[in-house]
C-alpha positions in Angstrom: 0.0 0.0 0.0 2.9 2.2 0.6 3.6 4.7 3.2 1.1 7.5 4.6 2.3 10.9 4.1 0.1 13.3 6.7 0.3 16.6 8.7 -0.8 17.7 11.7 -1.6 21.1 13.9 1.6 21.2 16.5 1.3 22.7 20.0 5.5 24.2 19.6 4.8 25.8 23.4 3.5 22.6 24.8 6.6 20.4 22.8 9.1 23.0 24.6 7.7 23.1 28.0 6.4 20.0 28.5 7.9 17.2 26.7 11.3 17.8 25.9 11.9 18.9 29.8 9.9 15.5 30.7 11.8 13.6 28.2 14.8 15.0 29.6 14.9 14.3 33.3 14.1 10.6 32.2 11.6 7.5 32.6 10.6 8.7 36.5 8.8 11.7 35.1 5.0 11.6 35.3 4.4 12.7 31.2 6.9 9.9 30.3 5.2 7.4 33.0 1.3 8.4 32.2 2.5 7.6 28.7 3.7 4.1 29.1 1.0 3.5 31.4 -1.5 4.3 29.1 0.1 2.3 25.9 0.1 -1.0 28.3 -3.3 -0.3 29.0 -4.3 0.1 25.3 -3.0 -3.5 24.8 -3.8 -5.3 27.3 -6.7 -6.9 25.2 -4.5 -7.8 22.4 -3.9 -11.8 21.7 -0.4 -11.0 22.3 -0.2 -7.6 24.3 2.7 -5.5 23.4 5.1 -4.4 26.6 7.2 -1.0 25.8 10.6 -1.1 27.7 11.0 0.7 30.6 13.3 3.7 29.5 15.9 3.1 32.3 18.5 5.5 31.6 16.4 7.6 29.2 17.9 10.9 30.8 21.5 9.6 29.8 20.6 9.4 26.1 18.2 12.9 25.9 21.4 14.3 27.4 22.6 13.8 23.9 20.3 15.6 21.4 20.7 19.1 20.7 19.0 22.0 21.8 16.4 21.9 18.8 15.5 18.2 19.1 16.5 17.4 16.3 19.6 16.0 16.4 21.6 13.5 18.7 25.4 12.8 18.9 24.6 9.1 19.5 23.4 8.6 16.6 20.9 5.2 15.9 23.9 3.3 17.1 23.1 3.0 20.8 21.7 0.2 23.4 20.6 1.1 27.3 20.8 -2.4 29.0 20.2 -2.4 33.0 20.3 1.4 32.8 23.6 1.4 31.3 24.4 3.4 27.8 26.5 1.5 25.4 27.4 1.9 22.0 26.5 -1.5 20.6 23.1 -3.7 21.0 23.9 -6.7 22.8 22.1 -9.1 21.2 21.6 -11.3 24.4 20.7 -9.0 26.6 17.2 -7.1 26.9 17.2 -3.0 26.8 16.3 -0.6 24.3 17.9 1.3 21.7 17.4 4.0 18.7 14.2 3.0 17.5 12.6 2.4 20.6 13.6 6.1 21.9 11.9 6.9 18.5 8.5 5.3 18.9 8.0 7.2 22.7 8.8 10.3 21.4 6.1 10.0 18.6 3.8 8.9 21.3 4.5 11.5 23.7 4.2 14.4 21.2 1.1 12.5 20.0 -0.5 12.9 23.3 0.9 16.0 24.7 1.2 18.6 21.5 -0.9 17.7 18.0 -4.2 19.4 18.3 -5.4 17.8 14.7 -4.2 15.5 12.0 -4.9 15.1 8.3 -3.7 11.9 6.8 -3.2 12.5 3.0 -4.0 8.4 2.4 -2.0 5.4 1.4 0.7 5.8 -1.2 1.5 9.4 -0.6 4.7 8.8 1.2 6.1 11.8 -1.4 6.7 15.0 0.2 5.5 18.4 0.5 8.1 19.7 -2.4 6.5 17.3 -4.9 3.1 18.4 -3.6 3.5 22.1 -4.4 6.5 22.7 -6.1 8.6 20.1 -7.9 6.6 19.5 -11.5 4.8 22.8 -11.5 8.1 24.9 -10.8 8.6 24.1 -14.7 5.2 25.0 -15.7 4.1 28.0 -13.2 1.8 29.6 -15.9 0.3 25.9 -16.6 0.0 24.6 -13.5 -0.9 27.6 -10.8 -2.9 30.6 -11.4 -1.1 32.4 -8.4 0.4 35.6 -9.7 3.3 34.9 -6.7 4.5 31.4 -7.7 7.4 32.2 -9.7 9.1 34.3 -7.4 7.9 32.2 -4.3 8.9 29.2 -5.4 12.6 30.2 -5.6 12.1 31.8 -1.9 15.2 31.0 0.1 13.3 31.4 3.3 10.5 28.4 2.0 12.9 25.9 0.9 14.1 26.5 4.9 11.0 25.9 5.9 9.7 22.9 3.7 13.2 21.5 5.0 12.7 21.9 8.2 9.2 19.9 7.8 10.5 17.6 5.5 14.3 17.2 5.7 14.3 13.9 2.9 13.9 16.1 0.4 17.7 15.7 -1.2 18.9 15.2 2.4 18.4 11.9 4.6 16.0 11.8 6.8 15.6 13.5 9.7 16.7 12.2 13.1 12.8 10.9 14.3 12.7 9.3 11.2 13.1 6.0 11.5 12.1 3.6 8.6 14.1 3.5 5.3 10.8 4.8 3.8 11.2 8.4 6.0 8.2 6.6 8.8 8.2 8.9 11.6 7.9 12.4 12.6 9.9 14.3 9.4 10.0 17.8 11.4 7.4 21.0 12.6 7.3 24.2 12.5 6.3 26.9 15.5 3.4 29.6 15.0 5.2 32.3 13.8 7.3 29.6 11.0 3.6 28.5 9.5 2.6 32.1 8.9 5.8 32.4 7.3 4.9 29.4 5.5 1.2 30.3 4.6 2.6 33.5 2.8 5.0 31.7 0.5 3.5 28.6 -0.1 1.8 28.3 -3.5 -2.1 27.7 -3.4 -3.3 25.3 -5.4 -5.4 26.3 -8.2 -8.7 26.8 -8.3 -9.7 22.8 -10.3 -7.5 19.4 -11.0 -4.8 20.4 -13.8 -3.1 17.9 -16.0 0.3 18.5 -13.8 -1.7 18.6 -10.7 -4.6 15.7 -11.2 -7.7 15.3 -8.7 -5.6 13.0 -6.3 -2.5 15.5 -6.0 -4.6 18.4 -6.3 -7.2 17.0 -2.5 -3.9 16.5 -1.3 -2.9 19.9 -1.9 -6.6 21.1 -0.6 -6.2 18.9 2.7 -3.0 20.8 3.3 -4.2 24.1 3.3 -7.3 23.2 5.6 -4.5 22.1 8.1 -2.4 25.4 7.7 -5.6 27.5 7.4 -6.8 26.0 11.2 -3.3 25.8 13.1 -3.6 29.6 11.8 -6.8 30.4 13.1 -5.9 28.6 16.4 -2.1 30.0 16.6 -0.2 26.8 16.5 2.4 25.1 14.2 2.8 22.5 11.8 4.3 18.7 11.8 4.9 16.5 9.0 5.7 13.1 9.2 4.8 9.4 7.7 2.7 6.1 8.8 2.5 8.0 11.9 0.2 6.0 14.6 -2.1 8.8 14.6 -3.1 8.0 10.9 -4.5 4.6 11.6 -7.1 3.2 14.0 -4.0 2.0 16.3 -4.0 5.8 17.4 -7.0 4.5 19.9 -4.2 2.9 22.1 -2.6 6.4 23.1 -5.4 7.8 24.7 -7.3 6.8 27.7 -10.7 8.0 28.7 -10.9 11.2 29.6 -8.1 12.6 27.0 -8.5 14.8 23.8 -7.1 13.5 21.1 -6.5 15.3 18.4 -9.4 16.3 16.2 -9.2 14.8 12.1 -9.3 17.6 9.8 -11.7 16.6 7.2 -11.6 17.0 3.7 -12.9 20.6 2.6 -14.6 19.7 -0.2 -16.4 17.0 0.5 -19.9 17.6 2.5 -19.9 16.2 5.8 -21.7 12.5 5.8 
């Protein structure tokens, strides 16, 4: 089916003041606990109930990444075993590693930070680039009937942005991205960056064109619904792919009593 290509309304403030200090001072803190707690309830009905590690000596490895978050000097060649940070996985011995610290943080910032979600479907693992700009950068008169695409698509200051949201483009993946396909979170953007964004970004135009058929051109439409309400409720962006919040496994990081994020739905189809 391929992989699931999607974007999401980002809570920056919350991601700053709540999860990367939680994630930081390690496994004993009660964002990083609640979480775990909440995926082994999720699965305790399954036939064979899945069991996340513990995250003993998650504070040593977050002392790693960067100031951003986006970026670790560990690399994806680490193992925690007892507690204990090495540099190699011991095959014999039970712990966690790279991809492991990957999947909590998707679930954290899952729970604690994306107000909605838009999944753009199966088989759109592409990117934003090759959503807005790749074909129809050859053909702006043909494909866009915004007066601004020509000069915006050669913007400086949106290529930083789409490469901040999407870092494959040209460029491996980003650090959350874990699969060889780019699955995981590809990167976000704060308030102020998805203004930025919404000014330079090309709109789609107004019907399906031969470089932009019906398929690409709802994706295009989904987008903009996204941007248009992180917008209206002053929040950023976050791009990333096969994300657990696309699928019906998304009902496993929530318990009652939570919000989960609200699905943006398509703007131009009626409500049913």
């Amino acid at each position: 089916m391929g992989v699931c290509s999607g974007v999401c309304g980002f809570d920056y403030r919350r991601f700053r003041d709540v999860v990367v200090p939680a994630l930081r001072a390690g496994e004993h803190h009660p964002v990083v606990r609640r979480t775990l707690e909440v995926l082994r309830a999720g699965h305790e009905d399954d036939p064979r109930p899945y069991e996340p590690p513990g995250y003993e000596g998650l504070a040593q490895v977050t002392a790693h990444l960067d100031d951003t978050f986006t970026a670790c000097d560990l690399g994806h060649d680490f193992w925690v075993a007892d507690g204990s940070l090495t540099d190699a996985k011991p095959y014999s011995v039970k712990g966690w590693g790279y991809e492991e610290l990957v999947r909590l943080v998707e679930w954290m910032m899952t729970r604690e930070t994306l107000t909605s979600y838009a999944s753009l479907g199966a088989g759109s693992g592409k990117s934003l680039w090759w959503l807005f700009l790749d074909e129809a950068a050859e053909h702006p008169g043909y494909c866009h009937d915004d007066p601004d695409f020509a000069a915006n698509v050669n913007s400086p200051r949106l290529q930083e942005l789409l490469m901040r949201l999407d870092p494959r483009y040209g460029n491996p993946g980003g650090y959350w991205s874990a699969g060889g396909s780019g699955e995981g979170i590809s990167g976000w953007l704060d308030s102020a960056e998805t203004r930025e964004l919404a000014n330079l970004l090309p709109r789609s135009p107004a019907e399906p064109t031969q470089c932009r058929p019906e398929r690409e051109w709802e994706c295009q439409q989904l987008v903009w619904a996204v941007i248009e309400r992180t917008i209206e409720n002053g929040t950023g962006l976050l791009w990333g792919r096969d994300l657990a919040i696309y699928y019906s496994r998304r009902e496993k990081l929530f318990a009652e009593g939570d919000t989960p994020p609200a699905e943006v739905p398509y703007p131009f189809r009626p409500a049913g």
